[in-house]
VOMAR-753988 format. One record per residue (C-alpha): residue number from 1; x, y, z; chain; residue in three letters. Coordinates in steps of 0.25 Angstrom, whole numbers, plus 5000, padded with zeros to 4 digits. Layout:
// residues N
NUM,X,Y,Z,A,Ala $
...
//
This chain:
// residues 343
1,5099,5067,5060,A,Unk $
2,5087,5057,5062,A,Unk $
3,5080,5066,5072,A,Unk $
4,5082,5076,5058,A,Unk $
5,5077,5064,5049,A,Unk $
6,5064,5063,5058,A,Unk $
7,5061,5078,5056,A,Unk $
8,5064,5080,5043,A,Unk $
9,5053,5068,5041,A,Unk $
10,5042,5074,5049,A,Unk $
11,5044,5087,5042,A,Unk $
12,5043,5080,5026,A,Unk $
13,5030,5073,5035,A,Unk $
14,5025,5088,5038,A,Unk $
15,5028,5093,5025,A,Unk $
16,5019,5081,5017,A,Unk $
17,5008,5084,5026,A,Unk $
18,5006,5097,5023,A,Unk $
19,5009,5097,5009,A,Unk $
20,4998,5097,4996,A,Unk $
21,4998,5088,4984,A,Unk $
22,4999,5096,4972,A,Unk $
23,4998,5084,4962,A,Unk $
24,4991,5069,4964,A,Unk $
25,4991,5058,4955,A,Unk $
26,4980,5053,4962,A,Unk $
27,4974,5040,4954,A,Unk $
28,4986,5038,4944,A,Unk $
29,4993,5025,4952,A,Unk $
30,4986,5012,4951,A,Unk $
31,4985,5000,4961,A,Unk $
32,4984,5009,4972,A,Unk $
33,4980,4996,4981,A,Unk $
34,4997,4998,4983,A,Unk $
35,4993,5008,4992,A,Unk $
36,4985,5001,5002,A,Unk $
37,4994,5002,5014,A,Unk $
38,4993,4989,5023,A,Unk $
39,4997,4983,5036,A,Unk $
40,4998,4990,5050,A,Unk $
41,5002,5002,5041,A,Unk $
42,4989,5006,5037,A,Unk $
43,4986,5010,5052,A,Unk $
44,4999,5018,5052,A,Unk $
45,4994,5029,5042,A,Unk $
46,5003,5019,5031,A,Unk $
47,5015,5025,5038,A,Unk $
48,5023,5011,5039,A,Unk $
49,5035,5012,5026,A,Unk $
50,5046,5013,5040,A,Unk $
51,5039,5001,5046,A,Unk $
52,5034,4992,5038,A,Unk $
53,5039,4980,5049,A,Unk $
54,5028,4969,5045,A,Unk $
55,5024,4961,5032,A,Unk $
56,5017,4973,5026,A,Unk $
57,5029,4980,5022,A,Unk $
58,5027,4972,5009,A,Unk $
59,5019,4985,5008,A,Unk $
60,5025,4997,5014,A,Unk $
61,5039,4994,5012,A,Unk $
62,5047,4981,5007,A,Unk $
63,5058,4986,5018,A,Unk $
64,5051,4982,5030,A,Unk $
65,5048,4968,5026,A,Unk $
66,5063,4966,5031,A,Unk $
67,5059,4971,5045,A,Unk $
68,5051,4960,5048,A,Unk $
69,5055,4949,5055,A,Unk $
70,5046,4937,5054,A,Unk $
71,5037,4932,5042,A,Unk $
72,5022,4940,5043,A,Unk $
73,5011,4937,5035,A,Unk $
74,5001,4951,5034,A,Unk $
75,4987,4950,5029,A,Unk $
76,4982,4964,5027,A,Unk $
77,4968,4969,5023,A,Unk $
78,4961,4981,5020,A,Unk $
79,4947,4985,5017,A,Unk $
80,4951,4996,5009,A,Unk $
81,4941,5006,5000,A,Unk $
82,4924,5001,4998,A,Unk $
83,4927,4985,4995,A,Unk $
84,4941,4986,4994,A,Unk $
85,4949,4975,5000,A,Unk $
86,4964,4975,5002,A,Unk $
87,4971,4966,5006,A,Unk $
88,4986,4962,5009,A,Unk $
89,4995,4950,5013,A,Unk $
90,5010,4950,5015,A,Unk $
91,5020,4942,5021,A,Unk $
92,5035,4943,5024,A,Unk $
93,5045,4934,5027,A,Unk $
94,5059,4937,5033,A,Unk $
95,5070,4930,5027,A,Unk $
96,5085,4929,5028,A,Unk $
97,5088,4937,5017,A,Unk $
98,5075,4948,5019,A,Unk $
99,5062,4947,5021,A,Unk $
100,5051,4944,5009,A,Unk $
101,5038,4949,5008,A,Unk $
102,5024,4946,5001,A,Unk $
103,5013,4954,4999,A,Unk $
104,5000,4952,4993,A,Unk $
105,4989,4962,4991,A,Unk $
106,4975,4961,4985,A,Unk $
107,4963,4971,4981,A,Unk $
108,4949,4969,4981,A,Unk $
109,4939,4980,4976,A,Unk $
110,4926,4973,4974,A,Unk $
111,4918,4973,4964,A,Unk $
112,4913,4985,4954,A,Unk $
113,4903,4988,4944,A,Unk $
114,4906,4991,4930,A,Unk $
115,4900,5003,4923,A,Unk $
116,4903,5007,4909,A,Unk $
117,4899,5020,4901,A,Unk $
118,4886,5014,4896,A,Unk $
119,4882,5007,4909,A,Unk $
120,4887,5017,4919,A,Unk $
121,4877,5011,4929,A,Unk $
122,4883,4997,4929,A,Unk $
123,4885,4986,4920,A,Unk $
124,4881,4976,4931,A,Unk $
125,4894,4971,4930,A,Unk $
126,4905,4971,4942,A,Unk $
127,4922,4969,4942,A,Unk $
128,4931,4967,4951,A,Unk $
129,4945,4975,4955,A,Unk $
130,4956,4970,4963,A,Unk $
131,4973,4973,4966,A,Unk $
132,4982,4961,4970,A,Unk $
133,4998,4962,4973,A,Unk $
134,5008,4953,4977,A,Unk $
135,5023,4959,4981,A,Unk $
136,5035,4953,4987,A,Unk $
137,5044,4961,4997,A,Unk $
138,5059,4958,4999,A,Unk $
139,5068,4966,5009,A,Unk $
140,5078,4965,5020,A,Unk $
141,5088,4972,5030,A,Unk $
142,5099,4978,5023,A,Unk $
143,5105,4983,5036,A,Unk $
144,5098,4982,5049,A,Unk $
145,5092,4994,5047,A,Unk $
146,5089,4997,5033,A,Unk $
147,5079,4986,5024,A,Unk $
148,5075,4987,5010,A,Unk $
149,5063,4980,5004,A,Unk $
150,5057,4977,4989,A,Unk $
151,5044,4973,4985,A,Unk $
152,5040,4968,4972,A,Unk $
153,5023,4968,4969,A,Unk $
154,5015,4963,4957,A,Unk $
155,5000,4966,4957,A,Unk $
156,4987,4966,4949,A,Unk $
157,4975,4977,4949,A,Unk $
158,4962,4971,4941,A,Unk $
159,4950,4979,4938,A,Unk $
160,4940,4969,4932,A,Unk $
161,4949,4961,4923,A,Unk $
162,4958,4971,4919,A,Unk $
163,4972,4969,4926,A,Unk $
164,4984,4978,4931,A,Unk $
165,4998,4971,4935,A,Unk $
166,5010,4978,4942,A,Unk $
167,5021,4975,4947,A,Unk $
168,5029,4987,4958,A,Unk $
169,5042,4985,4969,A,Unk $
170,5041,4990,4983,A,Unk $
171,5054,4996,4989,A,Unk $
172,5059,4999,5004,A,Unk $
173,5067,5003,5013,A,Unk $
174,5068,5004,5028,A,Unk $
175,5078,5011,5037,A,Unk $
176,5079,5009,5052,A,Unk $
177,5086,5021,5057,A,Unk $
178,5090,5015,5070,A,Unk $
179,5086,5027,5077,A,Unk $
180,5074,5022,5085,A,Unk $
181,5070,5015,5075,A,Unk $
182,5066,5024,5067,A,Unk $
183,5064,5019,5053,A,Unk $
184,5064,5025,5039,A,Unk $
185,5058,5018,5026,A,Unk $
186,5055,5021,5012,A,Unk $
187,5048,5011,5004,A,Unk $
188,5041,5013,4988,A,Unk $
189,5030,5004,4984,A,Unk $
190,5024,5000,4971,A,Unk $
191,5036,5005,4962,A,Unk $
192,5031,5000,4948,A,Unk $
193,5027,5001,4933,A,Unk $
194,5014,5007,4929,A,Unk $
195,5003,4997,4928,A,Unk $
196,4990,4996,4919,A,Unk $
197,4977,4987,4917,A,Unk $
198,4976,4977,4905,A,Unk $
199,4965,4967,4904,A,Unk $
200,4951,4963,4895,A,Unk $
201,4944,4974,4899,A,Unk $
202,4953,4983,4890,A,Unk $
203,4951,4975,4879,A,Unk $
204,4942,4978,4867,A,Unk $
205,4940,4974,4852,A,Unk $
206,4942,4985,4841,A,Unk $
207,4927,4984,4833,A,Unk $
208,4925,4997,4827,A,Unk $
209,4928,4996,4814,A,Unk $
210,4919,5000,4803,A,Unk $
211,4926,5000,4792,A,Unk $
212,4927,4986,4788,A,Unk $
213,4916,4982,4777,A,Unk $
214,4914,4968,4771,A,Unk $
215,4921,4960,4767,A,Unk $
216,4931,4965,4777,A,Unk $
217,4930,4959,4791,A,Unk $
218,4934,4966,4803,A,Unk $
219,4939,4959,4817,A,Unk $
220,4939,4966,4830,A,Unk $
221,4953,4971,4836,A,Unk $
222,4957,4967,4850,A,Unk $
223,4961,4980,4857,A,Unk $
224,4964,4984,4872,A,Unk $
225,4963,4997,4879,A,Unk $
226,4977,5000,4886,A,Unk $
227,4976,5007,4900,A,Unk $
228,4984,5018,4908,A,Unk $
229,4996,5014,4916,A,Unk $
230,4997,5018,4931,A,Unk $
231,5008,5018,4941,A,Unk $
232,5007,5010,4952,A,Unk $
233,5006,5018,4965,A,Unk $
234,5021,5020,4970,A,Unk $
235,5022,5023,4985,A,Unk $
236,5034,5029,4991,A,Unk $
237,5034,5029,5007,A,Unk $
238,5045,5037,5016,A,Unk $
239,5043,5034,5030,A,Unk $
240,5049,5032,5046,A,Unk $
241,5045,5025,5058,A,Unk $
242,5049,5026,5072,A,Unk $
243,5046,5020,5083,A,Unk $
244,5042,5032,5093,A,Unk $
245,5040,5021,5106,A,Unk $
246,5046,5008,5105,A,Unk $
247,5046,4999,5121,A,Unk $
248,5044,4986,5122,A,Unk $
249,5031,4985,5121,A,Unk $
250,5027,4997,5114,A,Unk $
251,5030,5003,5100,A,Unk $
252,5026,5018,5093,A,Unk $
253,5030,5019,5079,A,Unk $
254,5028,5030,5070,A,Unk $
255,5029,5031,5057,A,Unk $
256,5028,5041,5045,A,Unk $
257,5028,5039,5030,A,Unk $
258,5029,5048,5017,A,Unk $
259,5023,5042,5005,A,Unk $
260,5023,5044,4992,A,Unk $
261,5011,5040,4981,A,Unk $
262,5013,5041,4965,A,Unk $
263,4998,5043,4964,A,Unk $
264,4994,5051,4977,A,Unk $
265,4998,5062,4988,A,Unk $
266,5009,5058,4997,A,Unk $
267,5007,5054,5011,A,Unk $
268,5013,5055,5023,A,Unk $
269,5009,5043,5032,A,Unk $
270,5012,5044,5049,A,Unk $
271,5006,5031,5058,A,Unk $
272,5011,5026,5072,A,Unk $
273,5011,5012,5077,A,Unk $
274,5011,5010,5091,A,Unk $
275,5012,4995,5097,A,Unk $
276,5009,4990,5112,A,Unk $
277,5013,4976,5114,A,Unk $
278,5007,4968,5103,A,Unk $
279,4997,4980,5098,A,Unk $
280,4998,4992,5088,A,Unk $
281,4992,5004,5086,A,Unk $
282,4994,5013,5075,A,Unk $
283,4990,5026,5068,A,Unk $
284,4992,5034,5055,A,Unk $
285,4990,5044,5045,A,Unk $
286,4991,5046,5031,A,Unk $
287,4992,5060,5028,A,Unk $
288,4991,5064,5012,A,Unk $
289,4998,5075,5009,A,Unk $
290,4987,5083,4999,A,Unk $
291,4982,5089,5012,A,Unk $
292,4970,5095,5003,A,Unk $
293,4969,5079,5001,A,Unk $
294,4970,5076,5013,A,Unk $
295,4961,5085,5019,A,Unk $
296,4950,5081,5010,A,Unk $
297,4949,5067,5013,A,Unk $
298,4949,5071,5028,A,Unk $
299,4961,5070,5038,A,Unk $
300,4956,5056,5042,A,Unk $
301,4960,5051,5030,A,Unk $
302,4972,5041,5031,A,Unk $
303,4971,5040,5047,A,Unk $
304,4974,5026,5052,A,Unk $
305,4974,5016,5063,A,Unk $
306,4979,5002,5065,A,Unk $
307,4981,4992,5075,A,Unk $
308,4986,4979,5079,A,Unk $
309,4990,4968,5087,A,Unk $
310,5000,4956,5086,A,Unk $
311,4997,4940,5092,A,Unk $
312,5007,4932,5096,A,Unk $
313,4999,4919,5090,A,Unk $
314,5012,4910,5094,A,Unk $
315,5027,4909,5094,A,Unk $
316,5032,4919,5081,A,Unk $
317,5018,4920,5076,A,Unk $
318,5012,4934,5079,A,Unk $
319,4998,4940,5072,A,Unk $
320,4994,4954,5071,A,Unk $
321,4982,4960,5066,A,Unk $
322,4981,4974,5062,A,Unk $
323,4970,4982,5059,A,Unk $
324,4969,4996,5054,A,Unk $
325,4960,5008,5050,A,Unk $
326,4962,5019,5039,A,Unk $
327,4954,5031,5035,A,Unk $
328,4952,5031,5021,A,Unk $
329,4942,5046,5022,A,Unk $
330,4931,5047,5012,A,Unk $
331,4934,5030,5009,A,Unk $
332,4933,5025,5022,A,Unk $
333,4940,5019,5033,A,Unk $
334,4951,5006,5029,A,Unk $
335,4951,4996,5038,A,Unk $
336,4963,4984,5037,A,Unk $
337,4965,4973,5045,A,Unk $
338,4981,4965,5046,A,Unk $
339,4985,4953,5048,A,Unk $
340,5002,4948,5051,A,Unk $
341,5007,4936,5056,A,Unk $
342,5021,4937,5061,A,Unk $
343,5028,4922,5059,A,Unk $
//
């Protein structure tokens, strides 16, 4: 039955791969900066929902955060698009009664130029735009093999001085199957009401009446332009780890995820890890589904390698920096550097 499990996987992988999108709502979710994978994860193709074992589980799913066995602090940051800059904290703290977790994340897109209908050159005038969340994690072991996790995130977009609060859950599950530790996970992220902008810049005074003659005075209304409403941009992730080689000193996992966008293509997500001693290795790929998509951008699109190393500063206290690449096509290349502390 599990070697049965494992295929029928591998065959709803091949069948993904070789399918074609027939419709995208490409564009119609807002704060995509929730989809900014981080950690050692992002040099693993983003194929970590059935490992997710260290602090950044805050972000791929609540579940793992019960995983962990000692506090870990996890300082994540990316350059992400032209000036983009993303970056990411999180911490986790193992208790008697679960395991909480925080995380914080903020966006920086530098500064741009504003143009209007009559001064589409420029008014000499610049703004700013910036994303910021904070979330809290809480999960534990149900069984000794099954974990369940909750997040709970409130965040802010500001586009100058307009302004776009939200508030979405984050829920998890992980399964360890006993069967060389093979593990199974499902995790949804960002589950939440629409969101939309309010701020000055919508406001305006009603002035165009022509009506009023003398003796009759005429005061301006106060009026406000109101603006769409978007969904926040749900994620829902099926995957599986195993370790294919596990020794003492030696470790290859490999790892597969499905994932589901409300705003683009699905993905399939494959990455490996291996680890020697106190170093890791690791590759990925992320394989969008359109293949005409996919094929336009150019197969390197969504390759990606990581790699890290752990210190043993002193007693109970280990470091490890991580460092990996993405392929962003026709954008660029992403670099992202990680910092844990294990106490």
């Amino acid at each position: 039955m599990k070697n049965r499990t494992i295929i029928l996987f591998f065959v709803i992988l091949l069948a993904f791969s070789q399918s074609y999108a027939t419709f995208t709502k490409l564009g119609m979710a807002s704060m995509t900066f929730l989809k900014v994978g981080i950690g050692r994860a992002t040099g693993m193709g983003d194929a970590f929902v059935a490992i997710a074992d260290d602090a950044s589980a805050t972000f791929w799913n609540p579940a793992g955060l019960a995983l962990i066995k000692n506090r870990q602090v996890m300082l994540n940051h990316i350059d992400w698009i032209l000036d983009t800059r993303h970056e990411y904290i999180t911490a986790a703290f193992p208790t008697k009664i679960g395991t909480l977790g925080f995380a914080l994340t903020s966006v920086n897109y530098g500064e741009f130029e504003e143009t209007t209908i009559d001064e589409y050159q420029g008014t000499g005038r610049t703004f700013g735009a910036s994303d910021i969340a904070f979330g809290a994690s809480y999960a534990r072991m149900f069984t000794d093999k099954f974990a369940f996790g909750a997040s709970v995130k409130v965040m802010d977009e500001q586009i100058w001085n307009l302004s776009c609060p939200a508030i979405a859950f984050d829920f998890g599950t992980h399964y360890n199957t006993g069967w060389k530790n093979l593990r199974l996970a499902m995790a949804i992220a960002n589950f939440g009401p629409d969101v939309q902008f309010s701020g000055k810049q919508l406001n305006f005074e009603v002035t165009s009446r022509t009506d009023w003659t003398w003796p009759w005075t005429y005061q301006a209304l106060p009026a406000s332009y109101t603006t769409e409403k978007f969904p926040l941009p749900v994620i829902f992730r099926f995957g599986l780890a195993d370790d294919i080689i596990s020794t003492e000193n030696s470790r290859l996992t490999f790892a597969a995820d499905l994932v589901h966008f409300n705003d683009v293509n699905e993905q399939v997500n494959i990455g490996a890890e291996y680890k020697f001693m106190n170093f890791f290795l690791r590759g990925g790929y992320i394989l969008n589904t359109d293949s005409d998509y996919s094929k336009e951008l150019g197969r390197r699109s969504g390759l990606s390698f990581g790699a890290s190393v752990n210190v043993n500063l002193v007693s109970n206290l280990i470091m490890q920096v991580d460092y990996a690449y993405r392929d962003l096509a026709r954008l660029g290349v992403s670099h992202r550097i990680g910092l844990t502390v294990g106490f």
